[in-house]
Residue, then its C-alpha position, 0 to 999 in steps of 0.5 A: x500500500x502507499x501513501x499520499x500527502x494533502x496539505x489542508x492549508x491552500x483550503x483553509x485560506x480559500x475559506x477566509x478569503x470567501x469570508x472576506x470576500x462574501x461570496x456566497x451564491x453561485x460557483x466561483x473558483x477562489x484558488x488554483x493549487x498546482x503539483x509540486x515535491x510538496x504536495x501528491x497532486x497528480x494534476x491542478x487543483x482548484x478551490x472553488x465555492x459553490x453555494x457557500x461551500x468551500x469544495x476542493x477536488x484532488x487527483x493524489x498520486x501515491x508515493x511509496x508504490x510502483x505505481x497508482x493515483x487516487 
C-alpha cells in the first residue's frame, strides 16, 4: 500500500478569503493549487465555492508504490 500527502492549508485560506470576500451564491473558483515535491497532486487543483461551500477536488498520486493515483 502507499501513501499520499494533502496539505489542508491552500483550503483553509480559500475559506477566509470567501469570508472576506462574501461570496456566497453561485460557483466561483477562489484558488488554483498546482503539483509540486510538496504536495501528491497528480494534476491542478482548484478551490472553488459553490453555494457557500468551500469544495476542493484532488487527483493524489501515491508515493511509496510502483505505481497508482487516487
Amino acid at each position: 500500500m502507499g501513501n499520499s500527502y494533502l496539505n489542508l492549508q491552500p483550503l483553509n485560506s480559500a475559506a477566509r478569503l470567501r469570508d472576506i470576500l462574501k461570496v456566497s451564491s453561485g460557483e466561483t473558483t477562489l484558488r488554483k493549487v498546482t503539483p509540486d515535491s510538496e504536495n501528491c497532486l497528480a494534476g491542478e487543483s482548484s478551490i472553488n465555492c459553490v453555494n457557500d461551500v468551500v469544495l476542493q477536488n484532488v487527483w493524489l498520486r501515491l508515493r511509496g508504490v510502483e505505481s497508482g493515483e487516487l
